[in-house]
MIZABA-716374 format. One record per atom (N, C-alpha, C): x, y, z. Coordinates in steps of 0.001 Angstrom, whole numbers, plus 500000, padded with zeros to 6 digits. Example, Ala and Ser with C-alpha at 12.3 -4.5 7.8 and 13.67 -1.06 7.14 Angstrom:
<nodes>
513190494310507800
512300495500507800
513200496700507800
512850497750507080
513670498940507140
512900500030507870
</nodes>
This chain:
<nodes>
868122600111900437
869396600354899751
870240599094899673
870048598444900839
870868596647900567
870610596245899710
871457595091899036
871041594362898352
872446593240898580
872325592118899140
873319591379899877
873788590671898696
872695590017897745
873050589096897219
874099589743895893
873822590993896019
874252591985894335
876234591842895463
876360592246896751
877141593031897297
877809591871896890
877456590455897568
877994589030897907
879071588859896180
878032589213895309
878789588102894112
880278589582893502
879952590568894317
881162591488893676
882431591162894396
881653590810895839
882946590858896720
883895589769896654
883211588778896060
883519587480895865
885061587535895024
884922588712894107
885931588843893238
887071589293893880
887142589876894763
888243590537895540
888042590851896840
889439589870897584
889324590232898964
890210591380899707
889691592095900312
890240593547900993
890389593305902560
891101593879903046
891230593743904679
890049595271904874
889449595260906342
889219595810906597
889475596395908082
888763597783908466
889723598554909527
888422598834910557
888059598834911694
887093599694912203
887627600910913023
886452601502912223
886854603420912233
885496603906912824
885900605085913732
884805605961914092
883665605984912808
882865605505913484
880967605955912590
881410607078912075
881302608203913324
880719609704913578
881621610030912318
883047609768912654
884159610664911691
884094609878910522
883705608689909775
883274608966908729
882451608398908011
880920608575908623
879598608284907847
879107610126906832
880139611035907631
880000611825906543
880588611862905188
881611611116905194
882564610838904114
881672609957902803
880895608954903859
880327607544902908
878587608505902414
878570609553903174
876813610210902566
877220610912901490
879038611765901752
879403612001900174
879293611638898846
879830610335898909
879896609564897925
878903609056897297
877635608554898123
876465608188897960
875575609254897215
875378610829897697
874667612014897625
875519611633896450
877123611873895894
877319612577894897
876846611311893288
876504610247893853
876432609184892845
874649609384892284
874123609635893913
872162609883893370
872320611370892932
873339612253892715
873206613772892078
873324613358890757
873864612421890236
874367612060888964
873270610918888437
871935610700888869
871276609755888542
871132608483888973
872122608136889633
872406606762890253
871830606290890785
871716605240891232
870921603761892526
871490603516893022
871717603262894467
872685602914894951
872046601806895679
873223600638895440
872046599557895693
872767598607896575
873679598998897261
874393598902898470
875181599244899226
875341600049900137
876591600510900575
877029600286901932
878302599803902459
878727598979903695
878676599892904541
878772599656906252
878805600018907375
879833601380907242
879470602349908072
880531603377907626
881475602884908777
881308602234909550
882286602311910711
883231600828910825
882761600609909403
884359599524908558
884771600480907140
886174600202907486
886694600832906173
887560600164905420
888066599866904002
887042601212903319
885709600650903249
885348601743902182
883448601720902104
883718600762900893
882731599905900891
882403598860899492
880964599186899106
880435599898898149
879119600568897555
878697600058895858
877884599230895688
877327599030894778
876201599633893976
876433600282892673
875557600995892391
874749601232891194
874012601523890347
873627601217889281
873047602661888355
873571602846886948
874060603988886006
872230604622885658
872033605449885722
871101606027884965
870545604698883544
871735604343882734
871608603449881874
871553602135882182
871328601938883782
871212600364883642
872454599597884206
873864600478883739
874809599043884739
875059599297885380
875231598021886338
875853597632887859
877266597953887936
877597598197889032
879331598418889344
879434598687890520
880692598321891153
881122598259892644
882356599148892744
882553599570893534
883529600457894238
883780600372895410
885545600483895384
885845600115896962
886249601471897488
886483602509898245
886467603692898337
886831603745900048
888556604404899742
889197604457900834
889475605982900884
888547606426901302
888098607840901909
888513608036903377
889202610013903322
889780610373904861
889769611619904625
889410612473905711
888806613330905821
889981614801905404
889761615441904412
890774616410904289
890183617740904817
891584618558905082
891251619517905920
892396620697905712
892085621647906662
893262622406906234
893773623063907648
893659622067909166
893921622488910029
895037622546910543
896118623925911057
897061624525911474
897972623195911662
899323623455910995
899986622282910992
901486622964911656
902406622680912431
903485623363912840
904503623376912195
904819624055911148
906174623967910681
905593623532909153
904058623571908926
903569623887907562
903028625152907285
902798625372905822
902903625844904960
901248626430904851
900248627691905936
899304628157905738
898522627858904635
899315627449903760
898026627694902483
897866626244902380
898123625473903012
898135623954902850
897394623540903360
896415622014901961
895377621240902607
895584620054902855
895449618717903323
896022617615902999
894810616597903525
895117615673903641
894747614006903940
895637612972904526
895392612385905448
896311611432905705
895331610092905600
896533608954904738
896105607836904787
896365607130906053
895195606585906875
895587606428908301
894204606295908669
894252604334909061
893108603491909704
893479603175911401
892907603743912147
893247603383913531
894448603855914228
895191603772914972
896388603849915692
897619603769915463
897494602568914482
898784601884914300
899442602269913452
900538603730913474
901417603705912987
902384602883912104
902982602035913142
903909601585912291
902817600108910884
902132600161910754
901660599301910057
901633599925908763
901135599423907803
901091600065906522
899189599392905695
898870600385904648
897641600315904371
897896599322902747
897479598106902913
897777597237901552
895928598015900526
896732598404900012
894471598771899085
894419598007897686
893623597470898071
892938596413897455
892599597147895786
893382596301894633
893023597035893324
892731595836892534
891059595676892182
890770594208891051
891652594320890181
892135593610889532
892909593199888302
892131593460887134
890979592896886906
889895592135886352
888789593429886234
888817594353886950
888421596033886753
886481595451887441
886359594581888040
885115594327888201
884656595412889241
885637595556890099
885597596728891173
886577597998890860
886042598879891124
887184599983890561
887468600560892343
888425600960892520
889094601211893791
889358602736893572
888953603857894431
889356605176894799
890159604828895974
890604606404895862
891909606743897115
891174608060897349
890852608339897936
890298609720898135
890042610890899481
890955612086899636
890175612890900652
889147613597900125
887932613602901169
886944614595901148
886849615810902469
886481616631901361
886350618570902451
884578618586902679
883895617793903184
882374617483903120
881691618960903162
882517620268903645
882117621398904042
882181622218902766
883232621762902616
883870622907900752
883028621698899783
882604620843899997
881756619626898554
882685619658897795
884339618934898208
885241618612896988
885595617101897393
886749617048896484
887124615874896853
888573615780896108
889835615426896368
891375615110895918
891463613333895991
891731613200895020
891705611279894804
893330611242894445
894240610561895084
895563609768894386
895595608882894085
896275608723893041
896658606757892358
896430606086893328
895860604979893292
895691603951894390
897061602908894310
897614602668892795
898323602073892434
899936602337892905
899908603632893038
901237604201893374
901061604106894944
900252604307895660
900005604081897034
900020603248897520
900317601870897209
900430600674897669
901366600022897984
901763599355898950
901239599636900379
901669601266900441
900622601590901768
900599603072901848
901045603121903564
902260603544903477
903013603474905457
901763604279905867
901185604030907122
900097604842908113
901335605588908737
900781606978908833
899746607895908453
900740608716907444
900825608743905758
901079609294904953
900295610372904745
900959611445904292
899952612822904190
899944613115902826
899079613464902109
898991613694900860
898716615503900913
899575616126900934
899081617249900516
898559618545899345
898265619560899339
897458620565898470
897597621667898722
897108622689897994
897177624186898280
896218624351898037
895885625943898873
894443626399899026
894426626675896800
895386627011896658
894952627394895100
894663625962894043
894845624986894738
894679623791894142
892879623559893888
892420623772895749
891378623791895976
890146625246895177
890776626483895087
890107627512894466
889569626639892881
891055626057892087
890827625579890744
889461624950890625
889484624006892469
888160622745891604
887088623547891585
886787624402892596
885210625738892674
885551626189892095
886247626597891671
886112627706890214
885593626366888951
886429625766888658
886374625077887229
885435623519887437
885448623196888986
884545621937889002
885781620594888729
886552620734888550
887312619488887766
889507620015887907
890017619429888170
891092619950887898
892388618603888093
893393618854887729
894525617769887692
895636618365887649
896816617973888578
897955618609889137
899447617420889211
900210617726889198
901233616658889593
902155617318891121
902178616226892176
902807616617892796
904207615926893175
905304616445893700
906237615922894148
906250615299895746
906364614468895921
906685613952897433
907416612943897573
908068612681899114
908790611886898973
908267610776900267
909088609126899910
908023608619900725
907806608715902333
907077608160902871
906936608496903915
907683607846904995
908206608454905876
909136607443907303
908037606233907543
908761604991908224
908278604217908597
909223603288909119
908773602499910308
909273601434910763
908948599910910238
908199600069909705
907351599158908914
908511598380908355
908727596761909034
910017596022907562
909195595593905856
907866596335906319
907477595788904943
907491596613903872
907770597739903772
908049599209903089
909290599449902975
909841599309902001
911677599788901806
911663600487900697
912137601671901513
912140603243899910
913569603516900677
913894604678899797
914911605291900016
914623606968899922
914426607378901198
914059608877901825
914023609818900805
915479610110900294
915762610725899562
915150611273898641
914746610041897431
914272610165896083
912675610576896291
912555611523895466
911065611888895310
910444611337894032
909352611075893902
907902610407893215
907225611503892443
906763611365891407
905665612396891131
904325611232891392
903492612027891431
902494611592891517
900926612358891320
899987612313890456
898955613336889629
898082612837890685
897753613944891067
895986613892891835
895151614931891648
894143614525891833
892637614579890568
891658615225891475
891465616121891858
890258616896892442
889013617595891605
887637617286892545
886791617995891749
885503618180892619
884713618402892256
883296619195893010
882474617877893605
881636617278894123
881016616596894815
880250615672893193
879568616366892497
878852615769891233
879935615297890294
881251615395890072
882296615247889463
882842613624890212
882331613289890680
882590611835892081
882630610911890389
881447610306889963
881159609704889060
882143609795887794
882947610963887473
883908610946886992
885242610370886848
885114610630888387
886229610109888847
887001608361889106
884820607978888757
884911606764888948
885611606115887301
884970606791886385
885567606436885234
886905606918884686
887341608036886012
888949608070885417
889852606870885700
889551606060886865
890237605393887756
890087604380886897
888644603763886278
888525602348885295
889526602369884103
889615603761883685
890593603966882578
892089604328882915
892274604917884179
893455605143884240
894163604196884805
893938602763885411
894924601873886224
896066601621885142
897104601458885811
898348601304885401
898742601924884436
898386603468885021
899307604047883359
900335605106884015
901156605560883278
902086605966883906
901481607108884341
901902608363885322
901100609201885643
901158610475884288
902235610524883634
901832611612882418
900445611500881372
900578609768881573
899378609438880660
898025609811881428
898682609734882953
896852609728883654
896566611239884089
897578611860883691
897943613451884294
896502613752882561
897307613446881470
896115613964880122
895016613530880310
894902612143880573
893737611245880584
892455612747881448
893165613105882689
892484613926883618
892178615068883002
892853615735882109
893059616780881342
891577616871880248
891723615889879818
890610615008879091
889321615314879675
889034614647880838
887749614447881130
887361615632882030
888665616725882153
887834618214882326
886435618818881697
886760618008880471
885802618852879157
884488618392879694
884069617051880501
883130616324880259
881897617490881408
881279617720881306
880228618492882000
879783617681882492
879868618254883948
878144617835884984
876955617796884758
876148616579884783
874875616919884468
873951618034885404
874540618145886373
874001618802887245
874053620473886673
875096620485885567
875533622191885506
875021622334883724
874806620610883260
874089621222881695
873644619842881542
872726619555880495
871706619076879715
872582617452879065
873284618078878306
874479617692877452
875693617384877294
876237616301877060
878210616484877310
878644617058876013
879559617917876174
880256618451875161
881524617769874599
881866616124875317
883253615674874801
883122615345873961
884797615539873255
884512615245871813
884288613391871479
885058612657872381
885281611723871762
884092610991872313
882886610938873384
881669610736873525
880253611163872723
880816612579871594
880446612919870392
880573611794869350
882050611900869346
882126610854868545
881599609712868357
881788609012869621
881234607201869960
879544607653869502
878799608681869946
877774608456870113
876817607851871116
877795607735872562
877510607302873539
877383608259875173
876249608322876213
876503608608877279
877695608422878180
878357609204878822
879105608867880058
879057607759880350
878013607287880738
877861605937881626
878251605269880954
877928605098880092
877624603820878767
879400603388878439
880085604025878655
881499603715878985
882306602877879847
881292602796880388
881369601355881720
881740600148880764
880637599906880564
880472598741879628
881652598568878525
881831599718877760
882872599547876904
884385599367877487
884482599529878322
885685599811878820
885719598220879760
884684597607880044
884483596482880921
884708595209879668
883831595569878966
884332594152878134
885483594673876501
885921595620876511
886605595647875376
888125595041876065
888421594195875918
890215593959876297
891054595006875240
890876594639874204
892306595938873635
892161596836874614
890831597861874247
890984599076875335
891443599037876350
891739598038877637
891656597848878640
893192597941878492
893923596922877621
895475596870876948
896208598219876592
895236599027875530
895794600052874927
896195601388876031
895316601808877621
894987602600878473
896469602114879174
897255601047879281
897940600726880131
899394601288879230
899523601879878500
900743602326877297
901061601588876277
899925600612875928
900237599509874640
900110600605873591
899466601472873873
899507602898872095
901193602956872170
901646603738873191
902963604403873037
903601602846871983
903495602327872974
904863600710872482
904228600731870866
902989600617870667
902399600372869324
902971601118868155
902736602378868465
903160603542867611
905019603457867278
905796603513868576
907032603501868212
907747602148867798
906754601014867717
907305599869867095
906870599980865421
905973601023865548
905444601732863594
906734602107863199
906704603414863992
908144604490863857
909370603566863348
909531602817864134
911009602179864563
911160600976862990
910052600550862901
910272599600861664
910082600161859947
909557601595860136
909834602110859133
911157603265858608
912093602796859735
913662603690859343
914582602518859125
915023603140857749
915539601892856678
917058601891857027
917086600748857467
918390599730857938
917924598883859220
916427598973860027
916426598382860727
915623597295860116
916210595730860441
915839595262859371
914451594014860245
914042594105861056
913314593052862477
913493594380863664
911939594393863795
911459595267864510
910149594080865718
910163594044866863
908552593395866840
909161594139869047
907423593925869188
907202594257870161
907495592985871343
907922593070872664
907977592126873693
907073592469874779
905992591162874281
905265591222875130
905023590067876458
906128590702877398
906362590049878704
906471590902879459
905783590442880654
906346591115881963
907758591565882853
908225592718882450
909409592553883150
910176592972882558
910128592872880895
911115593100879739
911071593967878741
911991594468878010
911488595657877683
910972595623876628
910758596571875889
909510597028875124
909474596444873784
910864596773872796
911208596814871862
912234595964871761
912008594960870338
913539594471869956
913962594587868501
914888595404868080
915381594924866811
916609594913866453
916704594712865027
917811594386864827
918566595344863750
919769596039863391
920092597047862718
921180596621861534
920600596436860562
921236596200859479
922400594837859742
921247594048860127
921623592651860537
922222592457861874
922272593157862131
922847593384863894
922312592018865049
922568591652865842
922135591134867079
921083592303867911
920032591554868313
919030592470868901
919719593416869966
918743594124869778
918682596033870379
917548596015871254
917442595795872552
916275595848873410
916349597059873606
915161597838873472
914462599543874031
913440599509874805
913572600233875909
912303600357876766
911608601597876424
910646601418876281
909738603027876149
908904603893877656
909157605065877564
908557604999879144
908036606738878588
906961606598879012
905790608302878843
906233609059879756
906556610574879251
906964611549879829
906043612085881213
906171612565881690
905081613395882928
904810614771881725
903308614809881774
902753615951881771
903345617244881751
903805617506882717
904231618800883327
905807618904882970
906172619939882670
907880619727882384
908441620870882891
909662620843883198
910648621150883777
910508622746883647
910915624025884781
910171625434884604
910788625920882958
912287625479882668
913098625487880703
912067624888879937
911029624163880148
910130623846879084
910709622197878654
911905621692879303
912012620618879042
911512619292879664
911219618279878755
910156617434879678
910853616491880598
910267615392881227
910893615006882155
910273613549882189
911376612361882279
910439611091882230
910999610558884323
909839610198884825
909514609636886101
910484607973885869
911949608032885724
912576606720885518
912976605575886304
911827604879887279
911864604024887886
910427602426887864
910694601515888280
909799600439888722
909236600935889541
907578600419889470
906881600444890740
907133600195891597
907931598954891430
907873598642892812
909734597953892952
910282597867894097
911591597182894562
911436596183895324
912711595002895052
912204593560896082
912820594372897453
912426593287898214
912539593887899604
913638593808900091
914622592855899527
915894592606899592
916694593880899282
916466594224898148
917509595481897703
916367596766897385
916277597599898029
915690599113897242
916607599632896221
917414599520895986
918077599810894349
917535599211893377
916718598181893570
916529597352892547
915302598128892028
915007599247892259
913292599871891861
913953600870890337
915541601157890245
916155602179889293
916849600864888195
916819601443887248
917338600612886101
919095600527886157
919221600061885622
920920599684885171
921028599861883647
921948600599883000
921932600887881738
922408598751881332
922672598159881929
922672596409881630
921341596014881141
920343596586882059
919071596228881124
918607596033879857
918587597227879557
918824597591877737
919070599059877888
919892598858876262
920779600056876124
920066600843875612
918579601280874786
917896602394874589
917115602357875278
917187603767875828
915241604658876195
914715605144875513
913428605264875018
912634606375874314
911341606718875004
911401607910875193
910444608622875943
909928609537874653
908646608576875088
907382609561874641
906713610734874835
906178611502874256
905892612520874365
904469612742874560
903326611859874197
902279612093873527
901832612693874917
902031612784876396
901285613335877317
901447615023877283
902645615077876661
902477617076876350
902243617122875498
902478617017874278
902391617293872505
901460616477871878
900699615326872506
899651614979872116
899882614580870936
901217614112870573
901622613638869799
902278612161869356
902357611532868780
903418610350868810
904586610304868366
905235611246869546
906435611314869327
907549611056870269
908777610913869993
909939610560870791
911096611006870802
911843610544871992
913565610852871744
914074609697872466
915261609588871987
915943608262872384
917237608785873005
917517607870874010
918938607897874556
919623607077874845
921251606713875120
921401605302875339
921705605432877057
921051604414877377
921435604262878939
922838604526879358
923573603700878582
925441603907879123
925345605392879815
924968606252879016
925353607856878885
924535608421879636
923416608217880208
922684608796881425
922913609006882944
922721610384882974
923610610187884826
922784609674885809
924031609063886311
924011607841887551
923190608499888467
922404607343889492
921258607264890465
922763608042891840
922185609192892370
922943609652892951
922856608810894439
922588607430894729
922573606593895783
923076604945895629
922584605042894509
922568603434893832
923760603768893067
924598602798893094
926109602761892370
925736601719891060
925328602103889998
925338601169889148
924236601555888335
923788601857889318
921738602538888553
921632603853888207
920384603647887250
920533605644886333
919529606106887251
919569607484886992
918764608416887849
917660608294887851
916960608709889236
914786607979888318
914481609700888173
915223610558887577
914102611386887144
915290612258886017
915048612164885019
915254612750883497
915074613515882518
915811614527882462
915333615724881292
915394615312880411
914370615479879621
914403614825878211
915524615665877348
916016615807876238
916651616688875175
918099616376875243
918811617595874934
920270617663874887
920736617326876202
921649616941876435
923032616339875548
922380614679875823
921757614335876637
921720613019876785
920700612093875743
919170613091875127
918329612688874489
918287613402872612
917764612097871807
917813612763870596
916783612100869541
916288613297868362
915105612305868001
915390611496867087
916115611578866604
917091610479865391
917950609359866492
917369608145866136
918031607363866798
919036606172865993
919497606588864770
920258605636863698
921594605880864571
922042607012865233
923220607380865805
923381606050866826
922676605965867531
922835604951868860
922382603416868135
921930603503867326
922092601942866730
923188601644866531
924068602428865802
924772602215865053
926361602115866332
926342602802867688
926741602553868918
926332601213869543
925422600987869488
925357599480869982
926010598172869210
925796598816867753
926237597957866861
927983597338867112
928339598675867451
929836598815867211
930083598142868938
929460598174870330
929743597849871563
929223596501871555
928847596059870258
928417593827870584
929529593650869977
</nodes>
């Protein structure tokens, strides 16, 4: 199953810390992953010591390509918790002892390695994966939890995708600065043991997208059948291509747009269409920098109009109204306010829709008018009903407000 020299030139690409962990407690975790990759056709043509973590496993497609995975697997369970919630399953992220430390997980840039987050139930043959991206750094011992009906979905249906609320975790850690309070959504992705391989290609496609986008993305690759349970995939858009599952590796490895478009370059794309075909805006173009926002134009000769665009969550509010997740990944360490916007940034939002309505569509609002971050004096709230009174889909109204506030 070694193969040093294949392991040597992946690892080369990215360096990971590693942890030593009980064999016993989890070489069952690493026969998971392995069993569920040779259920799916696979080679596995290296996989590391179980008693360093995470696991680093190199492996090769029914069709021929190579690929590496770093896979920070922990054992989920559903044992009696005091002052929880019976029907509850969870995972804790948590290497060794050390509390107060925190878990940095290693995510290629460059997609040469694709990185899971994952608990496994080795007894029930499932498995619950979270963003790796949103988990980073991850305070030891964070609990990711589930419900037994979360778990019924994946045996019943094999495949399933959920959004949950949590908030972050205590820590002494000076290298982690959140603020208790505010809760996160965050989509995690469970499915049957042969569904592993899936998961590997949700993660290549889903890095850095917001979670509404990776909440559909998941939604998506429900459709895709196990080979283990039929012959054939029934997706449409693998119909379409004319291509295997696997064979998506590859496309997704060397196409850059795709790699661009998966990260919300569609949304920005589409509403810089929208935005330059409503007559009076006369300079429309996209900003493409780190840091800055999305959109700039200009309104019937106006001084630029910076808009940020940001994708709704999936799931909306129990009124049916949607809801955009309105914060930075991440905050400097200096200030945790600095993770919520300031209507100073720029004065429009438009939140997309396409993760419920599957549509390309929007509403706009102006920051001034959004209610304040109930901690941060200056900053808007990070979580947002889309619609009335604050959101609207005609946005000539708030041009024409900015126009009049330069």
């Amino acid at each position: 199953m070694a193969d040093s020299d294949s392991a040597s030139r992946y690892r080369s690409t990215l360096q990971w810390k590693t942890y030593s962990v009980s064999r016993s407690a989890k070489e069952p975790l690493l026969h998971f992953v392995i069993e569920a990759l040779v259920k799916r056709g696979c080679r596995v043509i290296h996989a590391s010591n179980p008693g360093r973590a995470p696991f680093f496993i190199v492996f090769e497609t029914p069709g021929g390509e190579r690929h590496g995975i770093l896979v920070y697997a922990f054992l989920a369970n559903t044992n009696p918790t005091r002052n929880r919630p019976e029907d509850e399953h969870r995972f804790q992220i948590k290497y060794g002892k050390d509390l107060k430390s925190v878990l940095d997980v290693a995510v290629d840039p460059h997609g040469l390695i694709t990185t899971v987050m994952v608990g496994i139930n080795p007894e029930r043959g499932i498995f619950v994966a979270a963003d790796p991206l949103i988990n980073t750094p991850a305070p030891m011992s964070r609990s990711v939890e589930f419900k037994s009906a979360n778990v019924e979905e994946i045996r019943d249906k094999g495949w399933a995708a959920w959004e949950r609320d949590r908030r972050p975790a205590k820590t002494r850690s000076r290298r982690v600065f959140r603020l208790e309070e505010d809760m996160r959504t965050e989509v995690l992705v469970g499915g049957v043991q042969d569904r592993f391989l899936d998961l590997i290609l949700l993660e290549r496609l889903a890095q850095g997208l917001d979670p509404g986008e990776r909440h559909l993305l998941a939604d998506k690759l429900a459709t895709m059948q196990s080979r283990a349970r039929a012959e054939s995939f029934s997706h449409a858009l693998l119909d379409e291509l004319g291509v295997a599952p696997e064979a998506l590796f590859d496309l997704i490895q060397g196409a850059s747009r795709l790699k661009m478009a998966v990260r919300g370059w569609v949304a920005e794309a589409h509403l810089e269409t929208r935005l330059s075909g409503i007559e009076g805006v006369t300079e429309c173009k996209r900003i493409e920098a780190e840091g800055q926002p999305d959109i700039s134009l200009r309104w019937k000769g106006s001084a630029p109009i910076l808009i940020e665009c940001k994708n709704t969550l999936r799931q909306t509010y129990a009124d049916g109204r949607p809801k955009v997740d309105f914060q930075r990944t991440r905050a400097s360490k200096s200030d945790p306010c600095s993770r919520y916007y300031a209507p100073s940034d720029f004065p429009i939002l438009a939140a997309c829709l396409h993760a419920i309505t599957e549509r390309w569509e929007f509403q706009y609002a102006l920051t001034a008018e959004l209610p304040e971050h109930r901690n941060c004096e200056g900053r808007i709230a990070n979580m947002l009903p889309v619609g009335q009174p604050f959101f609207s889909e005609s946005p000539q109204a708030l041009f024409d407000k900015c126009s009049q506030m330069r």
